[in-house]
Each structure stands twice: as structure tokens, then as C-alpha cells.
C-alpha positions as CSV (number, residue, x, y, z in Angstrom):
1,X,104.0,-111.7,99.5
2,X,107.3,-112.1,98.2
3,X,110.4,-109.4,98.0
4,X,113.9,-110.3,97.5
5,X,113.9,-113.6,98.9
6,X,111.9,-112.2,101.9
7,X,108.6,-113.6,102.5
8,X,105.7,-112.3,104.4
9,X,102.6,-114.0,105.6
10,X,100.3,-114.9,108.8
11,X,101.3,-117.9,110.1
12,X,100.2,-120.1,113.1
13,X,102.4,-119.3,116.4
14,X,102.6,-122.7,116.9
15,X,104.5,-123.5,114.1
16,X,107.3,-120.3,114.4
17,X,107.1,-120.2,118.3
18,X,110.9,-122.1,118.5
19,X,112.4,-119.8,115.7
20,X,111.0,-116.6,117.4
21,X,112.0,-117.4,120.8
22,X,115.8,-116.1,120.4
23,X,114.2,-112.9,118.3
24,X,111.4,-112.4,121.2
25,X,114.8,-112.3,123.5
26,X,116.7,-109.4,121.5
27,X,113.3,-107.4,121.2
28,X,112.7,-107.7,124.8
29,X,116.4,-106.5,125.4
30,X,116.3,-103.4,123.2
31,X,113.0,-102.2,124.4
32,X,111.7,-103.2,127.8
33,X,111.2,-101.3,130.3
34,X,111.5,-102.3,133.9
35,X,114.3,-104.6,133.2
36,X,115.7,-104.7,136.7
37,X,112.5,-105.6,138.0
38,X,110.2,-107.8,135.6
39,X,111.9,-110.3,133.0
40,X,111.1,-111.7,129.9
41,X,108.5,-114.6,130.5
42,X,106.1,-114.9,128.1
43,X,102.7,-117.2,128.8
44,X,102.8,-119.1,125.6
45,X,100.4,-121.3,126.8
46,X,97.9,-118.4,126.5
47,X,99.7,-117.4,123.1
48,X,98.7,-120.6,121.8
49,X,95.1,-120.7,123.4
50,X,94.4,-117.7,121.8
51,X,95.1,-118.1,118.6
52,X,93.2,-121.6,119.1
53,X,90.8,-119.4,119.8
54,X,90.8,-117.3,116.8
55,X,91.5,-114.2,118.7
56,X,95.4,-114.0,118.1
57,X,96.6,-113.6,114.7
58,X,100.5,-113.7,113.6
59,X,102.1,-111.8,110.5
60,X,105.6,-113.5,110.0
61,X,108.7,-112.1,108.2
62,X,110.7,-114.2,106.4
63,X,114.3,-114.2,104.6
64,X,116.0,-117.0,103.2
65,X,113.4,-119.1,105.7
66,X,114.5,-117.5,108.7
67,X,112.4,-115.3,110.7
68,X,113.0,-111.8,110.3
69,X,110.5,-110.0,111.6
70,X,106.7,-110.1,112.5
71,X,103.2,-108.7,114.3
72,X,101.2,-110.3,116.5
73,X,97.6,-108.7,116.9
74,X,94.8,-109.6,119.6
75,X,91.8,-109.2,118.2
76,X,88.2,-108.8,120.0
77,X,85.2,-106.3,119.9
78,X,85.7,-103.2,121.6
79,X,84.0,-103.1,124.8
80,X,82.5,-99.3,123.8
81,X,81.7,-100.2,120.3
82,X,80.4,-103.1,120.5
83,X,79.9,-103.9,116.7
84,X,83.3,-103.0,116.1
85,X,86.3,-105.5,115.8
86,X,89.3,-104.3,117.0
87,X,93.3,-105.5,116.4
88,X,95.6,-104.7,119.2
89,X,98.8,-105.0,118.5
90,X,100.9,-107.4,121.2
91,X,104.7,-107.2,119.6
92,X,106.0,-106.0,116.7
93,X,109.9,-106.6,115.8
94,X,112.3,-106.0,112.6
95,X,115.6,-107.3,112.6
96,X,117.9,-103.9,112.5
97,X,119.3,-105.0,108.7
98,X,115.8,-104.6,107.5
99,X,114.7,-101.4,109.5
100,X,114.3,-98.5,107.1
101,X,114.3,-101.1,104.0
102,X,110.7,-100.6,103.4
103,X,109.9,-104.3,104.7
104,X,107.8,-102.6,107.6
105,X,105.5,-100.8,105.6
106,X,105.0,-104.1,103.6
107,X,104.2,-106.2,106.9
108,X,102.4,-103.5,108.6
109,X,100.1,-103.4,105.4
110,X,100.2,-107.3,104.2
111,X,98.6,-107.4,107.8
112,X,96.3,-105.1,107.8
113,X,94.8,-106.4,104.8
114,X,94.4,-110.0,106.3
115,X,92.9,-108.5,108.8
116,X,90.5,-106.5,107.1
117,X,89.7,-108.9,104.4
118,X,89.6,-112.8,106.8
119,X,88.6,-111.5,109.9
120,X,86.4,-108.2,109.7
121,X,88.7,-106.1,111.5
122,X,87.6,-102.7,111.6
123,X,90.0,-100.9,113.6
124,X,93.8,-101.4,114.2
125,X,96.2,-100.5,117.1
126,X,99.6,-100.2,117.2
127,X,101.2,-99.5,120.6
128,X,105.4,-98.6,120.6
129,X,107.5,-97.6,123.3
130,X,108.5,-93.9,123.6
131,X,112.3,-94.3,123.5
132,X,111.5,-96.5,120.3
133,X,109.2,-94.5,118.4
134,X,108.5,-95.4,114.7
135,X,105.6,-92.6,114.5
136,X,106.9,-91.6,111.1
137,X,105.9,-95.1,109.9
138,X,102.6,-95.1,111.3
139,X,102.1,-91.8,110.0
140,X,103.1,-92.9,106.5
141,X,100.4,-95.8,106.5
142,X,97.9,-93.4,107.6
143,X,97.6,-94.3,111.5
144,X,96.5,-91.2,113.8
145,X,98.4,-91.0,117.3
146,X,95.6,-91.5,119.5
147,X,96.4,-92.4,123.2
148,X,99.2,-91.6,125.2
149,X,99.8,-94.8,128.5
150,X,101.7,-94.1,131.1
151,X,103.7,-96.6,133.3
152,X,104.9,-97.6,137.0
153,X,106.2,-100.5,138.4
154,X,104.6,-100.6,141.5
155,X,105.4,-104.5,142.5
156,X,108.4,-106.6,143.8
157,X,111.4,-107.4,141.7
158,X,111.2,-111.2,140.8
């Protein structure tokens, strides 16, 4: 899918992992929570074996070639539904140039579609933080708020 130079597609982690490295970093920093106590350290390893796997599947943004934006889903069959293939979202990120452009309703749907149409998927979920909602987009592409997940660090700062 092409839109004013942007481009979006699913691509292998293993070929944007360097490029979204820095982006993974500002994401982390305007949304995590627990900062003082757990920091960014992603397993790519198990990023990697997963979608070698089959069972991790990434939606890239693109503009001018650089990496803009993108959605990373785990999918797997529910455990209560058995016959069902769910897509959990892991991350989700848009540069903040390209928020409220209309470019997350096209990734957000160019996904879904892969996922529906290459992979069975049957159900998706899309988790966001509280103090970062985006509900009105999920609303728009016809999501229902489902869940509520409460957190508490309960560990030692490391």
C-alpha cells in the first residue's frame, strides 16, 4: 500500500529490527510505565524465533524508506476457543508527524487484512496504555473495548 511516498506492508523483523531499534527507544520513553524500576530490554532473540515460527507477524510503516511507524501481532489459538486464531497486539507506534494523518487507520486496516486473508486470523486485539488512549481510533475501525488490565510492579528495581 502506497500513500504519499509512505509505504505500508508486513515485513520480516529481521530485516527492520536495526531501523526500529532507536523508534522502539522513543516509544518505550513516551509510554512505559514503571520506568524507574524496569527498562527497556527487549528479548529479540524470542522476536526473531517467533516469527521463525510463524507466530509473530510485523506491519511496517514506511516514508521516504525510513520507518515510520508499525504493529507487531502474536498470533496463536485462544486457549478458550480453541478453533479460533487470535492476533494480539505486542507494540504499536506512529511517529507524532503522522498521528492524526489518517496513516493509522491505513496500518491498522492494511494489517488486519493480512491477517485475515494469509493467516486465518479470526479475532484481533489491540492493547494501549490508559494515559495513551487512542479509543476513538479503535472505535472508528469497528473494535469493541473489551477488557480492562490492571498493573503493579511488585519486583526489585534492576
Amino acid at each position: 500500500m502506497i500513500s504519499n511516498k509512505i509505504e505500508i506492508k508486513e515485513e520480516n523483523i529481521k530485516n527492520f529490527l536495526d531501523e526500529m531499534k532507536p523508534i522502539l527507544s522513543l516509544h518505550w520513553d513516551e509510554v512505559a510505565v514503571h520506568k524507574g524500576s524496569i527498562k527497556l530490554n527487549p528479548d529479540y532473540e524470542k522476536y526473531l524465533q517467533l516469527e521463525e515460527d510463524g507466530s509473530l507477524k510485523s506491519f511496517i510503516a514506511r516514508k521516504d524508506g525510513e520507518v515510520i511507524g508499525y504493529a507487531v501481532f502474536l498470533l496463536a489459538n485462544n486457549l478458550h476457543y480453541s478453533d479460533h486464531i487470535y492476533a494480539h497486539n505486542d507494540v504499536v507506534y506512529l511517529e507524532k508527524s503522522h498521528r492524526g494523518s489518517g496513516l493509522a487507520v491505513e496500518l491498522f486496516k492494511y494489517s488486519e487484512s493480512v491477517l485475515k486473508e494469509s493467516y486465518s486470523v479470526d479475532v484481533v486485539n489491540v492493547s494501549m496504555k490508559v494515559a495513551f488512549p487512542f479509543d476513538d481510533l479503535m472505535e472508528h475501525l469497528g473494535f469493541d473495548c473489551i477488557e480492562r488490565t490492571y498493573s503493579k510492579f511488585i519486583g526489585e528495581a534492576k
